[in-house]
C-alpha positions as CSV (number, residue, x, y, z in Angstrom):
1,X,27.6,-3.0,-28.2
2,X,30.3,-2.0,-25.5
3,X,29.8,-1.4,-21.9
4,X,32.0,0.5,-19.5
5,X,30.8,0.4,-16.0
6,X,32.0,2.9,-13.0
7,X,31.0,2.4,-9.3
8,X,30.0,5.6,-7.7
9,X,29.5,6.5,-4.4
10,X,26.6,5.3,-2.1
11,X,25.9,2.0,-3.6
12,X,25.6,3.4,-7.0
13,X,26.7,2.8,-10.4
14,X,26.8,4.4,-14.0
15,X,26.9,2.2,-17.3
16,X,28.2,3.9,-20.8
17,X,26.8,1.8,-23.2
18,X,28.1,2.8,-27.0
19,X,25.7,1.5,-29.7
20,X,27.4,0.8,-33.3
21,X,26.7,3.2,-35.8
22,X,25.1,0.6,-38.0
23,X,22.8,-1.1,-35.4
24,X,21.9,2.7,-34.4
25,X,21.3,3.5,-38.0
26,X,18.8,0.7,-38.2
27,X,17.2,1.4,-35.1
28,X,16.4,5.1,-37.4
29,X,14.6,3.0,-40.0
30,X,12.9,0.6,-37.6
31,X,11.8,4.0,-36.0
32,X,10.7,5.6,-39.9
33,X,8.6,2.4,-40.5
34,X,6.4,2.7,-37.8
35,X,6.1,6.7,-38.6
36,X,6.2,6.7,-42.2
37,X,2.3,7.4,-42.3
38,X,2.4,10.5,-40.6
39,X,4.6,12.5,-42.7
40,X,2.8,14.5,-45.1
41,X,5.6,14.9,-47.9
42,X,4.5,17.2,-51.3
43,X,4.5,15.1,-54.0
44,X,4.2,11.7,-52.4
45,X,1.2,9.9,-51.1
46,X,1.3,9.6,-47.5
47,X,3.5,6.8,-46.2
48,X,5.4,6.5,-49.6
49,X,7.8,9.5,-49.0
50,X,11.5,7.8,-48.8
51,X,13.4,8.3,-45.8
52,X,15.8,10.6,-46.9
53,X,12.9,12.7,-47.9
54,X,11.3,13.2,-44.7
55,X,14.5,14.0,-42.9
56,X,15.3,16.8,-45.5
57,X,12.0,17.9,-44.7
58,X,11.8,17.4,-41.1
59,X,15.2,17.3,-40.2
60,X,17.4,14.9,-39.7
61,X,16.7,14.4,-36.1
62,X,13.2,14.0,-36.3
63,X,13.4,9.6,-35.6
64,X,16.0,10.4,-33.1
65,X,13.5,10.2,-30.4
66,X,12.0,6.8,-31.4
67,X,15.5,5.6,-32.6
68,X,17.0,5.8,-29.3
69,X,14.5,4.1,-27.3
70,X,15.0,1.2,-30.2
71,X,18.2,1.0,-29.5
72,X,18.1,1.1,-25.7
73,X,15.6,-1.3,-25.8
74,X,17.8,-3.5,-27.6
75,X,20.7,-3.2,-25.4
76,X,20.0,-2.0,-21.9
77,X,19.2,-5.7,-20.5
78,X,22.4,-7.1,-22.6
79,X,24.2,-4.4,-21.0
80,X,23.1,-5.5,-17.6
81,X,23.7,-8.8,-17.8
82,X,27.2,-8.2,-19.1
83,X,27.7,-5.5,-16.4
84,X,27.3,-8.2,-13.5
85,X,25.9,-5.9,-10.8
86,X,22.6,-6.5,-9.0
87,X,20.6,-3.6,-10.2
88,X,17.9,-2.4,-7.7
89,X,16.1,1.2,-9.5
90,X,15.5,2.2,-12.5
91,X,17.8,3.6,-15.0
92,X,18.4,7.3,-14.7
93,X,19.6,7.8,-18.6
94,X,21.5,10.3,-20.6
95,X,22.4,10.6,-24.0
96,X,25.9,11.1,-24.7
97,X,26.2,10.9,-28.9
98,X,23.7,10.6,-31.1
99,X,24.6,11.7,-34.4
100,X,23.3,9.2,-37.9
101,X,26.1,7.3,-39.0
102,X,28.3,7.5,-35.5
103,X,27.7,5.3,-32.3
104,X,24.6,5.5,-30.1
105,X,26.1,6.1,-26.7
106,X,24.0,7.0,-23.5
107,X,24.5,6.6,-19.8
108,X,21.9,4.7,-17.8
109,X,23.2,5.2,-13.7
110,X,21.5,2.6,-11.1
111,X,21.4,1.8,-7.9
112,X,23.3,-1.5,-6.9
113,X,22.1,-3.6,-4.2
114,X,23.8,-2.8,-0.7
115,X,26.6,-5.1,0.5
116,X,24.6,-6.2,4.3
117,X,27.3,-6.4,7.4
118,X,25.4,-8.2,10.0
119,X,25.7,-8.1,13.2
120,X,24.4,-10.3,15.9
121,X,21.4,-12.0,14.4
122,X,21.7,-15.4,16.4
123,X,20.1,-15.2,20.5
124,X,19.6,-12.1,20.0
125,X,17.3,-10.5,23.3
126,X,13.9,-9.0,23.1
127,X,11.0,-8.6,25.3
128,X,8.2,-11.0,25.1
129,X,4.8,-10.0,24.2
130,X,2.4,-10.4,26.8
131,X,-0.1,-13.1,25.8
132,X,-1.9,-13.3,28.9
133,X,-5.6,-12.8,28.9
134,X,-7.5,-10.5,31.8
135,X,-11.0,-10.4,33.3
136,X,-11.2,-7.4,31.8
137,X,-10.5,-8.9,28.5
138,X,-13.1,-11.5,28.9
139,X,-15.5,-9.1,29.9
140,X,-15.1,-6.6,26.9
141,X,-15.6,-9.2,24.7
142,X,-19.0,-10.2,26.3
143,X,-20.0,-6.3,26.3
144,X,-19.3,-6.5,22.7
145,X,-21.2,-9.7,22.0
146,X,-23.7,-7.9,24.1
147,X,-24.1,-4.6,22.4
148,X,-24.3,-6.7,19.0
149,X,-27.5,-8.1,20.3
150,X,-28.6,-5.6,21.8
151,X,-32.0,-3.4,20.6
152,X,-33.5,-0.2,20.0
153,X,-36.0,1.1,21.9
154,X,-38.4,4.5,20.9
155,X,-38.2,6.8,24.0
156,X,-40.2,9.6,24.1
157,X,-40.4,10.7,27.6
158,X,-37.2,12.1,28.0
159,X,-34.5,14.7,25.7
160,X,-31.9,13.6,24.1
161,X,-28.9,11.9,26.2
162,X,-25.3,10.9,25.2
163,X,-25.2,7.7,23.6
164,X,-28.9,8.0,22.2
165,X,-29.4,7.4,18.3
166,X,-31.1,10.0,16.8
167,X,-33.1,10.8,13.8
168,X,-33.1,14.3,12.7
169,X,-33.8,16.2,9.5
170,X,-31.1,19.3,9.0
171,X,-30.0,22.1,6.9
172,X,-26.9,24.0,6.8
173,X,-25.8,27.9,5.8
174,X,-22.6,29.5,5.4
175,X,-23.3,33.3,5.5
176,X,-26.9,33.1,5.5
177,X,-26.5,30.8,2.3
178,X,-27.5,26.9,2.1
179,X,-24.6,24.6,0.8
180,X,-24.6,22.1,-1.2
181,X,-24.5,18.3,0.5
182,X,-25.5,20.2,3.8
183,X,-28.9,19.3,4.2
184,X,-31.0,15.4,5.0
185,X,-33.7,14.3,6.1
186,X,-34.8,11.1,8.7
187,X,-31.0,11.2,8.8
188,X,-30.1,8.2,12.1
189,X,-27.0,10.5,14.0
190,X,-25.9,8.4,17.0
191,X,-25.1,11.5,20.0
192,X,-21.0,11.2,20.7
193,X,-20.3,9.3,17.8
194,X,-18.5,12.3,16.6
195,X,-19.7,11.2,12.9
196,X,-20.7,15.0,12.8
197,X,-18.0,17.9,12.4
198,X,-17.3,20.2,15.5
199,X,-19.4,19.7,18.7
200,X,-22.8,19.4,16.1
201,X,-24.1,16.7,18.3
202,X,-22.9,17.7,22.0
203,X,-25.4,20.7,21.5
204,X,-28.6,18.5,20.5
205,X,-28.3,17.3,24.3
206,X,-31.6,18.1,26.3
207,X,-33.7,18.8,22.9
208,X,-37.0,17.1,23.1
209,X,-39.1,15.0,20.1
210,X,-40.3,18.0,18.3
211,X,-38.0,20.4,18.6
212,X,-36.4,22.8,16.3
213,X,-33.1,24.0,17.0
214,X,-30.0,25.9,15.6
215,X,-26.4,24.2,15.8
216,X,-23.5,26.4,15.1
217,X,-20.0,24.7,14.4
218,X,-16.6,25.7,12.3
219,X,-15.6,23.4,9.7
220,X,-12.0,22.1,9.9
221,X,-9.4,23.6,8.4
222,X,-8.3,20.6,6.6
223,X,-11.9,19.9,5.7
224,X,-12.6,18.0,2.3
225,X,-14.4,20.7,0.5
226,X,-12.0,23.6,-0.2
227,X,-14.8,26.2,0.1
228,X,-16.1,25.2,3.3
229,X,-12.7,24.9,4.9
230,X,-12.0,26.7,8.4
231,X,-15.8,28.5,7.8
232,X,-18.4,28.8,10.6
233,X,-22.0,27.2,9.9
234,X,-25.3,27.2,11.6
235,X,-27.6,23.8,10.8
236,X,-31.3,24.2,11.6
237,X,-32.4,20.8,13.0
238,X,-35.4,19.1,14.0
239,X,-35.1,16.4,16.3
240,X,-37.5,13.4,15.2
241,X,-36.8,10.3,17.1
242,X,-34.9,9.6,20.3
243,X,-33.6,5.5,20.7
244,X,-31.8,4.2,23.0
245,X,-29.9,0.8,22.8
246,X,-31.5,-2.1,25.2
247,X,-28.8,-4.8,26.4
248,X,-29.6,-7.7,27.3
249,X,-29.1,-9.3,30.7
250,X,-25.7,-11.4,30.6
251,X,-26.9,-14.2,32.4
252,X,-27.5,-18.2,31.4
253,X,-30.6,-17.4,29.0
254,X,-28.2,-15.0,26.8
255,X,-25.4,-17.6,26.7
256,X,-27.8,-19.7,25.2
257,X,-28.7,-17.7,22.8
258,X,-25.3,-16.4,22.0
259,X,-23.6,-19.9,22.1
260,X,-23.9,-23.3,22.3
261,X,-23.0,-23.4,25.9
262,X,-26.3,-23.9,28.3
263,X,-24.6,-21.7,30.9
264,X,-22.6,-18.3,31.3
265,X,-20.1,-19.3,33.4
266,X,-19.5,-22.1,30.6
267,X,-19.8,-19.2,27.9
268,X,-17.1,-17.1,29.9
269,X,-14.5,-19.9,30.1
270,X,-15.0,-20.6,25.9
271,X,-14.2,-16.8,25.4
272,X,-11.5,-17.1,27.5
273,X,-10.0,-19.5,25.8
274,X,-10.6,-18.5,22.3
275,X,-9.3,-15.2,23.3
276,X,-6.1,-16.6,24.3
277,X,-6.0,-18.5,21.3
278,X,-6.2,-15.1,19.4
279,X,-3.6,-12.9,21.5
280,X,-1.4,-16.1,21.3
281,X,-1.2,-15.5,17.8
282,X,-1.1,-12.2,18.3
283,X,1.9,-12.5,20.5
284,X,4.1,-14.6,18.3
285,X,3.6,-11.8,15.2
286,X,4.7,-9.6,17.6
287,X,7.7,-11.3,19.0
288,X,9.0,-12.1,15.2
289,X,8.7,-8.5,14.5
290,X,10.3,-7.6,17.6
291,X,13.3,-10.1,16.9
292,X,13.5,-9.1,13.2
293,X,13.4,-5.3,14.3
294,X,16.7,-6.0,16.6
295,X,18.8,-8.1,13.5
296,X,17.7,-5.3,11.6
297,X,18.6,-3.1,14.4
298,X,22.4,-4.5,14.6
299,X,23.1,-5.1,10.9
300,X,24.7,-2.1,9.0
301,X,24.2,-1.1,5.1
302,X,23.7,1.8,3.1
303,X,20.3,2.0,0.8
304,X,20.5,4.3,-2.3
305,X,17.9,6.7,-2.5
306,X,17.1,5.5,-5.7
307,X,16.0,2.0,-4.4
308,X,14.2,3.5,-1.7
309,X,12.2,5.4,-4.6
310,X,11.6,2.7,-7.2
311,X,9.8,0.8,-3.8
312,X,8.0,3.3,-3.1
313,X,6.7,3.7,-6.5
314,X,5.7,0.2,-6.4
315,X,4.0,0.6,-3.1
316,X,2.0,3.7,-4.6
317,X,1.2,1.0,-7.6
318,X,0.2,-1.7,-5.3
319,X,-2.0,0.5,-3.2
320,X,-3.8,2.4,-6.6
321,X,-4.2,-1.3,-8.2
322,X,-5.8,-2.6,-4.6
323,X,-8.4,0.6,-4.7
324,X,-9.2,0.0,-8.2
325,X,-9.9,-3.5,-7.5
326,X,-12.1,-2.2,-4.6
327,X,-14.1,0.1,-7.5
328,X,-12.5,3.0,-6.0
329,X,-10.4,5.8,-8.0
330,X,-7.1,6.6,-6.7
331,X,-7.2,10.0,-7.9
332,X,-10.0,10.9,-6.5
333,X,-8.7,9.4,-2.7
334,X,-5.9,11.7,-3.4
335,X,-8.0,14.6,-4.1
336,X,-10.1,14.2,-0.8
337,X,-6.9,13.3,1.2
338,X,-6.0,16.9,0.0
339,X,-2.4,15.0,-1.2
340,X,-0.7,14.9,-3.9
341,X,1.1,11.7,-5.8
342,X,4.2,12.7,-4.3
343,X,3.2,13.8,-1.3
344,X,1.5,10.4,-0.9
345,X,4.8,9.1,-2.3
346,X,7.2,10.8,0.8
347,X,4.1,9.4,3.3
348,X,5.1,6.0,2.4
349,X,9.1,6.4,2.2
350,X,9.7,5.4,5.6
351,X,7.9,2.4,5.2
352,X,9.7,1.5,2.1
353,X,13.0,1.9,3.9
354,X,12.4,0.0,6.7
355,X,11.1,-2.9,3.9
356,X,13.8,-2.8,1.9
357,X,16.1,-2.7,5.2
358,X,14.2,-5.4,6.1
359,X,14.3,-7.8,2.9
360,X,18.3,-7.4,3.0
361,X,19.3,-8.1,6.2
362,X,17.0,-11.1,6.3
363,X,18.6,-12.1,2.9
364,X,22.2,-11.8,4.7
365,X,21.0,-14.8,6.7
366,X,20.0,-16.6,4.1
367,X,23.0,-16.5,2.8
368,X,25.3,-16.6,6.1
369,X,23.4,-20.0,7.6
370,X,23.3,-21.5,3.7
371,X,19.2,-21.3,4.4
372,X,17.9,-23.3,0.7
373,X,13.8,-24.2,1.3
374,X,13.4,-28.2,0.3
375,X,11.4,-29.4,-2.8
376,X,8.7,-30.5,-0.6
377,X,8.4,-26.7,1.2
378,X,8.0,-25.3,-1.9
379,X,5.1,-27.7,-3.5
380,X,3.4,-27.2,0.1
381,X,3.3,-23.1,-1.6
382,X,2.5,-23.8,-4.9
383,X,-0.2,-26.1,-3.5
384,X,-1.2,-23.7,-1.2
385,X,-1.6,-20.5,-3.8
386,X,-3.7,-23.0,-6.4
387,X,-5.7,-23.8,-3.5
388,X,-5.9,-19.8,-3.0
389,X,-6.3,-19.3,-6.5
390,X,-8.4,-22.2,-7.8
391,X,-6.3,-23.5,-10.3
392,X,-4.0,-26.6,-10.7
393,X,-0.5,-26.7,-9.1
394,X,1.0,-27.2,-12.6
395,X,-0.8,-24.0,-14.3
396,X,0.9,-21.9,-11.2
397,X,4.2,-23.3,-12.0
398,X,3.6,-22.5,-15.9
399,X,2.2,-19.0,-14.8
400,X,4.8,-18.5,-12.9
401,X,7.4,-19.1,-14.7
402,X,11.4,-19.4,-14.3
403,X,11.9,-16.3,-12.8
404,X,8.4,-16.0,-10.4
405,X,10.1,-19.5,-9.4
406,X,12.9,-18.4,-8.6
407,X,11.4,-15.3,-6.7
408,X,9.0,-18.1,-4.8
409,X,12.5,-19.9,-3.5
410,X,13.8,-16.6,-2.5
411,X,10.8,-15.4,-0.5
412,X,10.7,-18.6,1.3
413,X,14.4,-18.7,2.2
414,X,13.9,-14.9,3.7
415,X,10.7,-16.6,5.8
416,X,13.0,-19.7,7.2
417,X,15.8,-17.1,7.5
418,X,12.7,-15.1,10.0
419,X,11.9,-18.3,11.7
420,X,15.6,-19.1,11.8
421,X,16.5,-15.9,14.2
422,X,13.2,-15.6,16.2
423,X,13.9,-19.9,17.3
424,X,17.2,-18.7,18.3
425,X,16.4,-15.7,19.6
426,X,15.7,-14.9,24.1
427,X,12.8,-13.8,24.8
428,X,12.7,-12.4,28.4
C-alpha cells in the first residue's frame, strides 16, 4: 500500500491510497468466496462454477463492489495511522482505478481536527449567579408541598370554575362526521390545563352537573394527525363531575404531617435551607458554564463541517438508542414530531457545534497548563462507574479497554482543565 496525503482548505484533508494489483486481485477472490453460491452457472452445480466462469458470465466487474470494500477495509486504518493526522469525520471515498490486475486506488477525504488559538482562558470575568434564596422562594415550595397534599372535593352546587377538575364524557365531528380517537368517556379534564386543543375547556365555564353542551375549536395547523390539521370541530359534551382541589391549612398541624419538624416556622427555616442547598448547586453549574462559555468565547478555530456532521450523527444515535431503551420507537417520535431524520439532524447542529467547540478549547488547556489526572483520580472513576454499574473495578478496566482508557484520562483532563479556568476565573 502507498499513501499520498494533501491538506485542503478548512481543516480538511484528502488521502490517495493505491492498493497493489495483487493484494487487490485477492481481495476479488476473497469477495467470489463468499458469493460463489449465488451464481447460477449452466453446467455447474451452484457454488462450484470457477471464477473465471462467473465473470465471463457476469462480467468482470461483478466482485468489484465487494472487492473494494475488502480492500479498503484492509487498508484505510493503515493508511491513517501512516498518514499522522487526527482524523475527526468519516471518510468521504472515491474510487480512482479499479481495473483486475492494476492497483486499487481510491480517495477517502476527512476532516482533521482544528488547530485551537486560545485566548484569555485564565481570570477570565463573568457574572455570578445569583444563589440567594427569597420569601417568595420559600413560599412556592410550601404551595407546592401544599397542593401535593391537598384533596378533592365533589361540588355540586355550583358550574364549573377555572381550576376545577372535571369529568366529562365527549364526542367529536369534523363536517358532521365523528373521528376516530375523538370521543371518551368519564374522561378527568382539569379546566385551564390547556391539556385540550383550542379554547375546548374555557367554554365548559358556567356548565352545570348535567349538562350537555357543544364545544367548537380549530385544530392546529401543525397538529399530529395530517387529516385533522388546521380543521374546525364541534365536541358534544356532558359534564359529569365538578371537583375542586381542598388545601390544607399551612399551619403547625401540616408541618407535622409534612415533616419531621413539630412547628411551621421550624418547617419554613428547613426549606429554606434545603433550598439554598439546591440553588447553590444550581449556581455553581451555572457559573462553570458561564466561565467555559467566555474561554470558549475568546478562543478562535475553524470546525469542518464534516465534524460538525459526524457529531451530530452520533447525537441522533445517542438520542434513538436512549428512546429505544425507554421502549419508545424513534421513528415513530419522528413521525408525530412531523420531522424528518435530517430535519431532526439540522435541529441538533447548533448543539453539536457549540460541543465540539466546547471539547477543543477545553482540550487546548489541557494541553497549555500540562493538565495529566493522577492514578488515584482515575481509580476514584473506575470505582465510581463499577459502583454505577455493579461490577468489579477490574472487569471495567478489561471492558474498557486500552483505548476507552485512554478516552477516560482524556475526559478527565478536559473536567480539571473546567475546574482549572472556573478557580481562576472573577466572578463579579
Amino acid at each position: 500500500m502507498s499513501l499520498q496525503v494533501e491538506n485542503l482548505e478548512k481543516n480538511m484533508a484528502k488521502l490517495t491510497i493505491e492498493v497493489p494489483a495483487e493484494q487487490f486481485d485477492a481481495a476479488i477472490k476473497t469477495a467470489f468466496n463468499r458469493n460463489k453460491n449465488r451464481f447460477n452457472i449452466p453446467g455447474f452445480r451452484r457454488g462450484k462454477a470457477p471464477l473465471q466462469m462467473v465473470e465471463k458470465m457476469y462480467g468482470v466487474e461483478v466482485l468489484f463492489e465487494d472487492a473494494a470494500n475488502i480492500a479498503m477495509d484492509e487498508t484505510y486504518a493503515n493508511a491513517v495511522d501512516e498518514s499522522g493526522l487526527e482524523i475527526v469525520s468519516r471518510p468521504e471515498v472515491d474510487i480512482v482505478q479499479i481495473e483486475k490486475g492494476k492497483p486499487f486506488i481510491y480517495t477517502a477525504t476527512v476532516a482533521v481536527k482544528p488547530e485551537v488559538t486560545l485566548g484569555e482562558y485564565k481570570g477570565v470575568e463573568v457574572e455570578k449567579a445569583n444563589a440567594d434564596v427569597s420569601d417568595e422562594d420559600v413560599d412556592a415550595e410550601l404551595k407546592r408541598v401544599q397542593d401535593q397534599n391537598s384533596r378533592l372535593v365533589t361540588v355540586e352546587d355550583r358550574p364549573v370554575a377555572d381550576g376545577d377538575q372535571t369529568v366529562i364524557d365527549f364526542e367529536g365531528f369534523v363536517d358532521g362526521e365523528a373521528f376516530e380517537g375523538g370521543k371518551g368517556e368519564d374522561y378527568p379534564l382539569t379546566i385551564g390545563s390547556h391539556s385540550f386543543i383550542d379554547n375546548f375547556e374555557e367554554q365548559l365555564i358556567g356548565k352545570n352537573i348535567g349538562d350537555e353542551c357543544e364545544v367548537n375549536v380549530t385544530f392546529p395547523e401543525n397538529y399530529q394527525a395530517k387529516e385533522l390539521a388546521g380543521k374546525p370541530a364541534l365536541f358534544k359534551v356532558k359534564i359529569k363531575e365538578i371537583k375542586v382541589k381542598e388545601l390544607p391549612e399551612l399551619d403547625d398541624e401540616f408541618a407535622g404531617e409534612v415533616s419531621e419538624f413539630e412547628t411551621l416556622e421550624d418547617y419554613k427555616k428547613d426549606v429554606r435551607a434545603k433550598l439554598a442547598e439546591t440553588k447553590g448547586r444550581q449556581a455553581a453549574t451555572e457559573n462553570e458554564n458561564r466561565v467555559v462559555a467566555k474561554v470558549v468565547e475568546n478562543a478562535s478555530l475553524e470546525i469542518p463541517e464534516a465534524m460538525i456532521e459526524t457529531e451530530t450523527r452520533n447525537m441522533v444515535n445517542d438520542y434513538a438508542y436512549r428512546m429505544q431503551s425507554q421502549g419508545l420507537a424513534f421513528d415513530q417520535y419522528l413521525k408525530y414530531s412531523g420531522m424528518t431524520v435530517e430535519q431532526f439532524q439540522e435541529q441538533l447542529k447548533p448543539q453539536a457545534e457549540q460541543r465540539i467547540r466546547t471539547r477543543l478549547v477545553m482540550e487546548a488547556v489541557v494541553k497549555a497548563e500540562n493538565i495529566e489526572p493522577d492514578d488515584e483520580a482515575v481509580e476514584r472513576e473506575i470505582n465510581a462507574m463499577a459502583a454505577n454499574y455493579k461490577m468489579e473495578a477490574d472487569q471495567v478496566k478489561t471492558q474498557l479497554g486500552e483505548n476507552g482508557l485512554k478516552q477516560l484520562k482524556e475526559d478527565l483532563a478536559v473536567q480539571e482543565a473546567i475546574d482549572f479556568v472556573v478557580a481562576e476565573a472573577k466572578l463579579v
